[in-house]
LUMVOFI-610864 format. One record per atom (N, C-alpha, C, O, CB): residue number from 0; residue in three letters; atom name; x, y, z. Coordinates in nm, 2 decimals. Atoms other than C-alpha are relative to their C-alpha. Glycine has a CB too. Example, Ala and Ser with C-alpha at 12.3 -4.5 7.8 and 13.67 -1.06 7.14 Angstrom:
2
  seq  type  atom      xx      yy      zz
    0   ala     N    0.09   -0.12    0.00
    0   ala    CA    1.23   -0.45    0.78
    0   ala     C    0.09    0.12    0.00
    0   ala     O    0.19    0.12    0.07
    0   ala    CB   -0.10    0.00    0.12
    1   ser     N   -0.09   -0.11    0.00
    1   ser    CA    1.37   -0.11    0.71
    1   ser     C   -0.08    0.11    0.08
    1   ser     O   -0.03    0.22    0.09
    1   ser    CB    0.04    0.05   -0.14
//
This chain:
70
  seq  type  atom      xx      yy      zz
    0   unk     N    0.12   -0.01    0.07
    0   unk    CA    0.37   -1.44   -0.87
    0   unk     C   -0.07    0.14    0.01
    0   unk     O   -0.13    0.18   -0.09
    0   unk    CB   -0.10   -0.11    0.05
    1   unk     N    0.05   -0.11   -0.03
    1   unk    CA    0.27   -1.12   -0.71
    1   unk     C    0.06    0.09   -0.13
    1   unk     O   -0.01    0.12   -0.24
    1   unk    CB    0.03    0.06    0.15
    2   unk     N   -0.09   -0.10    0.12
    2   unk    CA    0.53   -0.89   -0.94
    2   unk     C   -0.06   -0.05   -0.15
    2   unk     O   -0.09    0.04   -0.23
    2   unk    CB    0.19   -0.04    0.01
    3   unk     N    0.07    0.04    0.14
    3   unk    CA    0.40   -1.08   -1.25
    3   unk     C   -0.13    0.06   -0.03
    3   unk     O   -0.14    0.14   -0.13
    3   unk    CB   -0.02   -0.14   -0.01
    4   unk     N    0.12   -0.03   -0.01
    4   unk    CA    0.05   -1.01   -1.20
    4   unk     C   -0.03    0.18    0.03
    4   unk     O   -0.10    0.26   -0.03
    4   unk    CB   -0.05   -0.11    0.10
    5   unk     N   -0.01   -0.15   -0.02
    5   unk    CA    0.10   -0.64   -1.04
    5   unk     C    0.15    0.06    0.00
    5   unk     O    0.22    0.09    0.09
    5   unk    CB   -0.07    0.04    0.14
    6   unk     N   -0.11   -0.08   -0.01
    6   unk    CA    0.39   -0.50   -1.17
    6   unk     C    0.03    0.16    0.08
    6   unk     O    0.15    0.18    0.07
    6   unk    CB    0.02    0.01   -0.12
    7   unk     N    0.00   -0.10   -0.10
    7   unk    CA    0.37   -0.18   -0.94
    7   unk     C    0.05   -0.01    0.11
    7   unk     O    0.04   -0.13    0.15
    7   unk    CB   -0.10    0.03    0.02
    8   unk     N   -0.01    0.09   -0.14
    8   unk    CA    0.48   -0.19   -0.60
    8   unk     C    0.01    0.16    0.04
    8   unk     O    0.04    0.25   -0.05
    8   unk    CB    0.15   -0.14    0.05
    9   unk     N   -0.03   -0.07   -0.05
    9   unk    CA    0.50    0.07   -0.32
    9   unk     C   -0.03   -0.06    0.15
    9   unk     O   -0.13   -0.11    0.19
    9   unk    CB   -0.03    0.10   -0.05
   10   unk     N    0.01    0.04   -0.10
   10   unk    CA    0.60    0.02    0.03
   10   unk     C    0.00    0.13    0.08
   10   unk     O    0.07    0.23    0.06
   10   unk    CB    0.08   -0.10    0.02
   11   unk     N    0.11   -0.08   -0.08
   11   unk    CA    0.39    0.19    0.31
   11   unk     C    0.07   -0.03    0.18
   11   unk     O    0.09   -0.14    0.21
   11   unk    CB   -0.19   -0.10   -0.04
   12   unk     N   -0.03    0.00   -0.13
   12   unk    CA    0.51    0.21    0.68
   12   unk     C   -0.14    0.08    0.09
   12   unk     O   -0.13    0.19    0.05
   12   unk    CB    0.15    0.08    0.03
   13   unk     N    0.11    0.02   -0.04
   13   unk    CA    0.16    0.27    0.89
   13   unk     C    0.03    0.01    0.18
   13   unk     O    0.12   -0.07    0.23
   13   unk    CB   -0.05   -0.14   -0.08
   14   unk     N    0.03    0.04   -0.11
   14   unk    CA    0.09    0.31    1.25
   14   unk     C   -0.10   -0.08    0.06
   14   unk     O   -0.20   -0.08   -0.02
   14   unk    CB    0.01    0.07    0.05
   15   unk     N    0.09    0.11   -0.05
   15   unk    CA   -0.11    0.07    1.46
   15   unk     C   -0.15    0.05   -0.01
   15   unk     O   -0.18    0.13    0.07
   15   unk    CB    0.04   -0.03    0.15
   16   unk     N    0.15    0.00    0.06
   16   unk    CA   -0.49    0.08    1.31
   16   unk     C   -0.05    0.14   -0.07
   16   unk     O   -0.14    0.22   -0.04
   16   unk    CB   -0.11   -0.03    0.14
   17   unk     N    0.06   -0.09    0.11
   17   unk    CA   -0.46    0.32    1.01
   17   unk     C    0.04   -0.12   -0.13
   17   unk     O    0.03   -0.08   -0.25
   17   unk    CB    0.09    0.19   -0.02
   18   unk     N    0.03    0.06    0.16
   18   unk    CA   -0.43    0.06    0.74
   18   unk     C   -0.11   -0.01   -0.06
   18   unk     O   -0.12   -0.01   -0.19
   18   unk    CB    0.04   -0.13   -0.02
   19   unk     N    0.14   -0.03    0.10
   19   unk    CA   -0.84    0.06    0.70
   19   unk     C    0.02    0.15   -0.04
   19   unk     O   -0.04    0.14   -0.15
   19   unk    CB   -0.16   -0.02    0.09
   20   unk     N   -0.02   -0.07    0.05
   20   unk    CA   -0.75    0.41    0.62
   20   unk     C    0.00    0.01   -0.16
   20   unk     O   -0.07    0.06   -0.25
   20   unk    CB    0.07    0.03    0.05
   21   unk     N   -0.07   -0.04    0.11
   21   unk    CA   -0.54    0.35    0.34
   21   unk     C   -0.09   -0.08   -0.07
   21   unk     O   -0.15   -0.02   -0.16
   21   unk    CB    0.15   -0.03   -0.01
   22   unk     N    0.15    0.10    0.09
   22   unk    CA   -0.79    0.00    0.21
   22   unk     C   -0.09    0.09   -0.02
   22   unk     O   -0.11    0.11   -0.14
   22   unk    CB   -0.10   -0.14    0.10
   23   unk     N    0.06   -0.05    0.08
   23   unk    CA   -1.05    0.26    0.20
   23   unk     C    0.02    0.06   -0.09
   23   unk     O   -0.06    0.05   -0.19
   23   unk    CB   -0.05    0.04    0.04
   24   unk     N   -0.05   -0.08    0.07
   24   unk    CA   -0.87    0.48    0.04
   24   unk     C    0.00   -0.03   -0.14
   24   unk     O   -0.06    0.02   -0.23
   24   unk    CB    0.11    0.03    0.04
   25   unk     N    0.00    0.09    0.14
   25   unk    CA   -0.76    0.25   -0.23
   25   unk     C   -0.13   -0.10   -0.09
   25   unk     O   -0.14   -0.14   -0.20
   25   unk    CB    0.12   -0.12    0.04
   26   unk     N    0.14    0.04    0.03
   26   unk    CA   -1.11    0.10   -0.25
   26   unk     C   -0.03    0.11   -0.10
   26   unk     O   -0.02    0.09   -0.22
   26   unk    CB   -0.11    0.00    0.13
   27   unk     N    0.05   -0.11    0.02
   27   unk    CA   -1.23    0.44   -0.31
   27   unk     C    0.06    0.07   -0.18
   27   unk     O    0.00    0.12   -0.27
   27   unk    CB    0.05    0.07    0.13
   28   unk     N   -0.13   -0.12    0.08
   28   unk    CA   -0.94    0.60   -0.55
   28   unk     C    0.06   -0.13   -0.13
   28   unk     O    0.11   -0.09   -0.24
   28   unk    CB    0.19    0.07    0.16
   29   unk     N   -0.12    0.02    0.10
   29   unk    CA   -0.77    0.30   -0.75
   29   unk     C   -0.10   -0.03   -0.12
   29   unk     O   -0.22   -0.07   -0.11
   29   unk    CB    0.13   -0.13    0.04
   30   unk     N    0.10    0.08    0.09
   30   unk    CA   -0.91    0.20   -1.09
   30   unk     C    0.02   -0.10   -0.02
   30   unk     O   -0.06   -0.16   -0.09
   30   unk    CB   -0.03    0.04   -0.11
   31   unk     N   -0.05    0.18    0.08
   31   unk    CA   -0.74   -0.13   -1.15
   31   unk     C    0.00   -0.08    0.15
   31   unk     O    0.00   -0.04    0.26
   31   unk    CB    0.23    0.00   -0.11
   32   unk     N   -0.08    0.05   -0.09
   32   unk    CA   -0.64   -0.40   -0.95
   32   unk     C    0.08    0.02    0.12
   32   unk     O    0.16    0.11    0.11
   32   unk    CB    0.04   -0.03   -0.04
   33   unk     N   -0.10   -0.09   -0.10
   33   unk    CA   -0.46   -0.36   -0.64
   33   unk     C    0.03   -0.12    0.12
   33   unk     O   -0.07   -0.20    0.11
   33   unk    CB   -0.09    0.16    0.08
   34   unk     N   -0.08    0.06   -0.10
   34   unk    CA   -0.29   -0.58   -0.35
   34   unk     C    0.07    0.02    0.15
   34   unk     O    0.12    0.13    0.15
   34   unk    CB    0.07   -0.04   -0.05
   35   unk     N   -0.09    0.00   -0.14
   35   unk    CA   -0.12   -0.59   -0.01
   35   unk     C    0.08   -0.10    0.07
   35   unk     O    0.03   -0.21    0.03
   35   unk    CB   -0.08    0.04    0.11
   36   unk     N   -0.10    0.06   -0.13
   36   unk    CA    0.14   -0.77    0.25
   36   unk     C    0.04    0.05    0.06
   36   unk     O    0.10    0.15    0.02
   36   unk    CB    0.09   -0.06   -0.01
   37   unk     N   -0.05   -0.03   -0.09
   37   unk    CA    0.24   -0.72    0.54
   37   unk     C    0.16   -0.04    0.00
   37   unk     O    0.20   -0.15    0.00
   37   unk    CB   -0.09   -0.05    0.10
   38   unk     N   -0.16    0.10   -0.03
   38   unk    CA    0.62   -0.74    0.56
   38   unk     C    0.06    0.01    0.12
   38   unk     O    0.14   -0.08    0.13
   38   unk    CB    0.13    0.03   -0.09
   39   unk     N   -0.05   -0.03   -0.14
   39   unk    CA    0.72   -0.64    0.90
   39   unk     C   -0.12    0.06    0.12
   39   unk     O   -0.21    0.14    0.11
   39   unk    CB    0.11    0.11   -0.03
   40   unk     N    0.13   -0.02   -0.10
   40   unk    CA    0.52   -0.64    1.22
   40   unk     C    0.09    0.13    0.07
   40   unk     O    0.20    0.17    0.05
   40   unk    CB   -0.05   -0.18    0.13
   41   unk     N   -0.08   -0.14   -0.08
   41   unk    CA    0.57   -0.31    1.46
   41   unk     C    0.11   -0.03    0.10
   41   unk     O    0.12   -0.14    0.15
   41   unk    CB   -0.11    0.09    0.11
   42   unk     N   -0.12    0.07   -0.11
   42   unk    CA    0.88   -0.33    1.69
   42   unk     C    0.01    0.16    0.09
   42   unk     O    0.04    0.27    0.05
   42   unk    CB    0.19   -0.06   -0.11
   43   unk     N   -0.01   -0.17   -0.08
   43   unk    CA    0.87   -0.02    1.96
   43   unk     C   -0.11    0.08   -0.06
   43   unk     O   -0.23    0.08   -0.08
   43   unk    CB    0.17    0.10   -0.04
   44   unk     N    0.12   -0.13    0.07
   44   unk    CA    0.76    0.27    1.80
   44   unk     C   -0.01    0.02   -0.13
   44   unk     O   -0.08    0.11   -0.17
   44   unk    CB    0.03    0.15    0.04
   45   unk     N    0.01    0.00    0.15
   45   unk    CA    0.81    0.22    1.45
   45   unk     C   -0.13   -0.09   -0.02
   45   unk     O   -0.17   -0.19    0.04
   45   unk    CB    0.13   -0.07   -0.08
   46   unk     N    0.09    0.08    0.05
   46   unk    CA    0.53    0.12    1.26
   46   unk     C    0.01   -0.09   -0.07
   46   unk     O    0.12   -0.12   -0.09
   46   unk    CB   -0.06    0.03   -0.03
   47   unk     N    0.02    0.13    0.05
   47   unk    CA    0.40   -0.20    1.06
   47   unk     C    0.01    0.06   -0.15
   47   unk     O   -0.04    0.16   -0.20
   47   unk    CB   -0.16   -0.08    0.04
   48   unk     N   -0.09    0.00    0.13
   48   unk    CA    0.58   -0.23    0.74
   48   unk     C   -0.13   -0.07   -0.12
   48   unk     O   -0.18   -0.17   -0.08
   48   unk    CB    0.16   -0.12    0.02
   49   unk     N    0.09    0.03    0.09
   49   unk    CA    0.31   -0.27    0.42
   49   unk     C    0.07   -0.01   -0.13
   49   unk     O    0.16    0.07   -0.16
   49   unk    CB   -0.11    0.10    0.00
   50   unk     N   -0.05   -0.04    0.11
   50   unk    CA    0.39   -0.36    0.09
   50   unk     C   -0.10    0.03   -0.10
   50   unk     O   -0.17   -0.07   -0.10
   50   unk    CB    0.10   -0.09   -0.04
   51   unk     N    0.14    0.01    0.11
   51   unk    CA    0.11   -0.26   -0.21
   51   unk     C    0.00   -0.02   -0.11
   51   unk     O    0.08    0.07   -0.16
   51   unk    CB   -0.08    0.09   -0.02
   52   unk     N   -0.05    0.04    0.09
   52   unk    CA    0.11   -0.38   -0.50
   52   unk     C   -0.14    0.04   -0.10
   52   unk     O   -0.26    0.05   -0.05
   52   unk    CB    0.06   -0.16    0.03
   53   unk     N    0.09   -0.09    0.07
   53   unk    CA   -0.09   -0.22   -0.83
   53   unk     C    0.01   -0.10   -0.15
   53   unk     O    0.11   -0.16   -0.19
   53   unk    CB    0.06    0.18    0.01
   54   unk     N   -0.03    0.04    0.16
   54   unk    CA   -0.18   -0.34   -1.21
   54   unk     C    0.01    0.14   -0.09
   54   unk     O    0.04    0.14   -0.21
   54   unk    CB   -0.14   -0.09   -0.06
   55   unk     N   -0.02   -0.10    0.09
   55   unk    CA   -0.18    0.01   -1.31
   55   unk     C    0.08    0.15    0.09
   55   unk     O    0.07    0.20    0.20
   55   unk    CB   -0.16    0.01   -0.07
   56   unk     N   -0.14   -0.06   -0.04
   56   unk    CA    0.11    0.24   -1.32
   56   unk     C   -0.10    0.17    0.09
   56   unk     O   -0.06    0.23    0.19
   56   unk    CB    0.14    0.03   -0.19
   57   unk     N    0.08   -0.12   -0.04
   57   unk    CA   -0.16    0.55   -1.25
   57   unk     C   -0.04    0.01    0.14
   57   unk     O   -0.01    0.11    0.21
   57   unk    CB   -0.11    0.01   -0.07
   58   unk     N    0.03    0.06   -0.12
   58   unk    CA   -0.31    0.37   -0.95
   58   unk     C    0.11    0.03    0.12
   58   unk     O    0.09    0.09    0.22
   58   unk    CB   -0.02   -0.16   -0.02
   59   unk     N   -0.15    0.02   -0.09
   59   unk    CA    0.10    0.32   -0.78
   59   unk     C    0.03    0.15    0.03
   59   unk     O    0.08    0.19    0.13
   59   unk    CB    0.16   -0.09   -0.11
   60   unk     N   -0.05   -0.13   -0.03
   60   unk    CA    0.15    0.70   -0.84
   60   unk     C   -0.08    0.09    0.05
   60   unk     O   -0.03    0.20    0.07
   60   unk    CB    0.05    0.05   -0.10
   61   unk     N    0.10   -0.04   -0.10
   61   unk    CA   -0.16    0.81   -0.65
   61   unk     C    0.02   -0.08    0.11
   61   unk     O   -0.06   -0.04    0.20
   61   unk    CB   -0.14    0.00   -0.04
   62   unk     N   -0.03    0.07   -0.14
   62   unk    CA   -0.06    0.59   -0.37
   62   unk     C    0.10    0.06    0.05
   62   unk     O    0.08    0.12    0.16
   62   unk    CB    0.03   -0.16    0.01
   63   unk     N   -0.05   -0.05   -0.04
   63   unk    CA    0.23    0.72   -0.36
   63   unk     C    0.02    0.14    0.04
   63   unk     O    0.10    0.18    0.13
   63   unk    CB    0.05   -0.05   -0.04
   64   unk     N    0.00   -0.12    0.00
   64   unk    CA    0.15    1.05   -0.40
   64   unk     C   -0.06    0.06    0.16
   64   unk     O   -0.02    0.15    0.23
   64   unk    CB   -0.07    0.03   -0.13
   65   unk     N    0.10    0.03   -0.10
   65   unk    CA   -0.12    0.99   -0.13
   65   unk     C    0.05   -0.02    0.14
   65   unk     O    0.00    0.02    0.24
   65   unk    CB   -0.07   -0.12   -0.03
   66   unk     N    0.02    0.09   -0.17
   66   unk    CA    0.05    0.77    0.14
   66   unk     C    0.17    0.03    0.03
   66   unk     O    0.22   -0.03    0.12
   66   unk    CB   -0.06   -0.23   -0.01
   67   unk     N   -0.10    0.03   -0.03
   67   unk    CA    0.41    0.86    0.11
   67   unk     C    0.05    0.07    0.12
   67   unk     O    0.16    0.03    0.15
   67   unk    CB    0.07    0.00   -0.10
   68   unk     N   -0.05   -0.08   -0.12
   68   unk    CA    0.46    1.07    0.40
   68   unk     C   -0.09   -0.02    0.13
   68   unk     O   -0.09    0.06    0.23
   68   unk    CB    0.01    0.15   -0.03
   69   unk     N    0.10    0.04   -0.10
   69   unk    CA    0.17    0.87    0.60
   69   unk     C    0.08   -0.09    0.13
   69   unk     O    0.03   -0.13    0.22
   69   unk    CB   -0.14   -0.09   -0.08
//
């Protein structure tokens, strides 16, 4: 249902208590619609796996542009 509704997606890898970062961020910055899940919890030292999901293709490519090396 998600993919239907936000065709966009980008997935986000995150260390332990910067995802309000990125929510404000996307608060802040997207114009459309916008979503999240968690798909993977932390294991060691890797961080918590995010997936985000967008209605507009503009929105997905400022996220990514934004968060891909976060």
């Amino acid at each position: 249902m998600i993919r239907q509704n936000w065709p966009y997606s980008s997935p986000v890898n995150l260390a332990y208590g910067h995802l309000e970062r990125v929510l404000t961020w996307c608060q802040a910055s997207c114009r459309d619609d916008w979503r999240w899940l968690l798909r993977d919890s932390a294991t060691d030292n890797q961080g918590w796996s995010y997936q985000f999901y967008f209605k507009d293709g503009r929105d997905a490519l400022a996220f990514q542009l934004r968060w891909s090396t976060a």
